[in-house]
C-alpha positions as CSV (number, residue, x, y, z in Angstrom):
1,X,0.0,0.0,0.0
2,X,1.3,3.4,-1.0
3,X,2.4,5.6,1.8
4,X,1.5,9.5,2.1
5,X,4.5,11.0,0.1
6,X,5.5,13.3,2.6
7,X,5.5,10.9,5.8
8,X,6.9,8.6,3.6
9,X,10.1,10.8,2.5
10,X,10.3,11.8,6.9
11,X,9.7,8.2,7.8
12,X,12.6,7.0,5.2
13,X,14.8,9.4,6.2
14,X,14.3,9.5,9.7
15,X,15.8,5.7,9.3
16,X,18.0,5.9,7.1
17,X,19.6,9.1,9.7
18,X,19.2,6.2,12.4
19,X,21.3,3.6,10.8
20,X,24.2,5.6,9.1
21,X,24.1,7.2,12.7
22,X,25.4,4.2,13.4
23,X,27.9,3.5,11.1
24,X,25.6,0.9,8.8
25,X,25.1,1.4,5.4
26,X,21.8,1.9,3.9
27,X,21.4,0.8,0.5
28,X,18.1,1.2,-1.6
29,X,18.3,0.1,-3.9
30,X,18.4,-3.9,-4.2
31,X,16.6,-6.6,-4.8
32,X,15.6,-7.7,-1.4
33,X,15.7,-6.6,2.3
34,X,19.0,-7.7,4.2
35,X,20.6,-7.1,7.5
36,X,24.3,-7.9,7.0
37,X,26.0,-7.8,10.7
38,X,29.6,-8.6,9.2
39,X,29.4,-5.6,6.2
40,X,27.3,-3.1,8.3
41,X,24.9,-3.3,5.6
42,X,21.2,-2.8,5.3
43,X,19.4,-3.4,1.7
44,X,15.8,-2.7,1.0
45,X,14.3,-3.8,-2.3
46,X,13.7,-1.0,-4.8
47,X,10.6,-2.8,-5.8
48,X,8.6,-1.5,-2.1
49,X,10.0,2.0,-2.3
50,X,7.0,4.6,-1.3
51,X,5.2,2.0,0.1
52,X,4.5,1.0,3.8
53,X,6.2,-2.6,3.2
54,X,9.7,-0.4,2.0
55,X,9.3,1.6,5.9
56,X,8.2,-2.1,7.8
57,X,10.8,-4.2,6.4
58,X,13.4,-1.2,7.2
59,X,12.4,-1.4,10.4
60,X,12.6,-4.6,10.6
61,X,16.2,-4.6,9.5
62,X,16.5,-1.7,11.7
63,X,15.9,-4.0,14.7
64,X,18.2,-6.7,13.8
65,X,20.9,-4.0,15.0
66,X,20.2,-3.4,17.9
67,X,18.8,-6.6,19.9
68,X,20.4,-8.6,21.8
69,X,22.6,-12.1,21.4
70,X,19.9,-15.0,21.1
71,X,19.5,-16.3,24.8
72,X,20.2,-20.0,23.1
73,X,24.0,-18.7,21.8
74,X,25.4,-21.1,24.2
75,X,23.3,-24.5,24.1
76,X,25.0,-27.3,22.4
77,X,24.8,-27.0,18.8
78,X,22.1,-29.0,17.2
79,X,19.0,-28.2,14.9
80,X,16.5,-27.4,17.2
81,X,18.7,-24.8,18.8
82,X,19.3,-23.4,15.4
83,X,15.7,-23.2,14.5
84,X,15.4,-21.7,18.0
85,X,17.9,-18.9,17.3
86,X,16.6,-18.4,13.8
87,X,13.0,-17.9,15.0
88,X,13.7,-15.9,18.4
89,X,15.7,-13.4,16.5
90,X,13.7,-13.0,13.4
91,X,10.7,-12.3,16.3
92,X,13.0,-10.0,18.2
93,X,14.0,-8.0,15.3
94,X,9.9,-6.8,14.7
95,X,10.0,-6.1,18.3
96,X,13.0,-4.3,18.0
97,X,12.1,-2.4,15.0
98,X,8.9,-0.9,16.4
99,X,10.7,0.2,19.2
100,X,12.7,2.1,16.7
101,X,9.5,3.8,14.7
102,X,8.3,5.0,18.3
103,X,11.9,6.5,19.0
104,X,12.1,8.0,15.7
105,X,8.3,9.1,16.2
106,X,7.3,8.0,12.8
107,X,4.7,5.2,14.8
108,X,0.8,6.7,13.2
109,X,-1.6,4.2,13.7
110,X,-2.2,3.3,9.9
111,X,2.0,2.6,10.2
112,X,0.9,0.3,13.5
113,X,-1.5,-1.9,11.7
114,X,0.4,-2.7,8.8
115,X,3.7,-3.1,11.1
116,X,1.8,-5.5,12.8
117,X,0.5,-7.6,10.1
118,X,3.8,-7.7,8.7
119,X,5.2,-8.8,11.8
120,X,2.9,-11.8,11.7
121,X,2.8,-12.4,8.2
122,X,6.7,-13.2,8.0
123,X,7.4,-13.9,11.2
124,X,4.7,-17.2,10.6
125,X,6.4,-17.5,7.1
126,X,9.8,-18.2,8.8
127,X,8.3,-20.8,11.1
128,X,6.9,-22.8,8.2
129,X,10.1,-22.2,6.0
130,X,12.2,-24.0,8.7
131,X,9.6,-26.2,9.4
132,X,9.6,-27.8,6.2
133,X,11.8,-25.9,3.0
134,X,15.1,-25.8,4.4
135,X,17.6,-28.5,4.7
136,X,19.6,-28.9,7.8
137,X,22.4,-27.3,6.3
138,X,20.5,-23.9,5.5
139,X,19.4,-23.5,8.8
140,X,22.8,-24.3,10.5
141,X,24.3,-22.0,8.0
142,X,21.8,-19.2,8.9
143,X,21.8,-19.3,12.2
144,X,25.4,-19.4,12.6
145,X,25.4,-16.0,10.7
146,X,22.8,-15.0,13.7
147,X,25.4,-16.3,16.5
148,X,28.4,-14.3,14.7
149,X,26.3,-10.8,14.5
């Protein structure tokens, strides 16, 4: 859904100001979203720009800065503590991330709802992806790049 223009261009740049703030990278212009710890990267697909999905999944990626080290880090390594990880941090990350709007005060209602169905909509999609599209590998490989953000 198309955003207002104007709160569009303040909510865009009030994150973009956050993240660079902090040394990341913002880049816009890609083909997906992406939160890369190790490059201090941030891509956001071109596709979403002036659109509320373009300022959710920012936020989103937004939030994977700044939470905290998965509280299963330290359990012996197997698949269910990767899928663990994996699912606590992509969770986490929303959470994060609308902590973020509210700080940047860019958090309107309509902004809200649509945050929040996002929120659900992917955060259920990564539950079934693990549950049943990714091979053990993938999911050890992932969540190894979790552990070393």
């Amino acid at each position: 859904m198309k955003m207002d223009p104007i709160q569009y261009k303040i909510a865009l740049g009030r994150i973009v100001q956050y993240l660079e703030a902090q040394d990341y990278t913002v880049k816009l212009d890609s083909t997906s979203f992406g939160f890369f710890a190790e490059e201090s990267l941030i891509t956001c697909s071109s596709k979403a720009h002036g659109t509320y999905s373009m300022i959710c999944s920012l936020l989103h990626e937004a939030g994977h800065t700044v939470q905290p080290r998965s509280q299963f880090n330290n359990q012996r390594k197997s698949i269910k503590r990767d899928k663990a990880i994996i699912i606590e941090l992509e969770y986490t990350a929303w959470s994060y991330g609308w902590l973020i709007a509210k700080e940047l005060d860019i958090d309107t209602p309509v902004l809200e709802q649509t945050y929040l169905q996002a929120w659900m909509k992917y955060w259920v999609q990564y539950i079934e992806y693990i549950g049943t599209d990714w091979s053990k590998k993938e999911i050890h490989h992932l969540a190894e790049s979790y552990i070393e953000s």
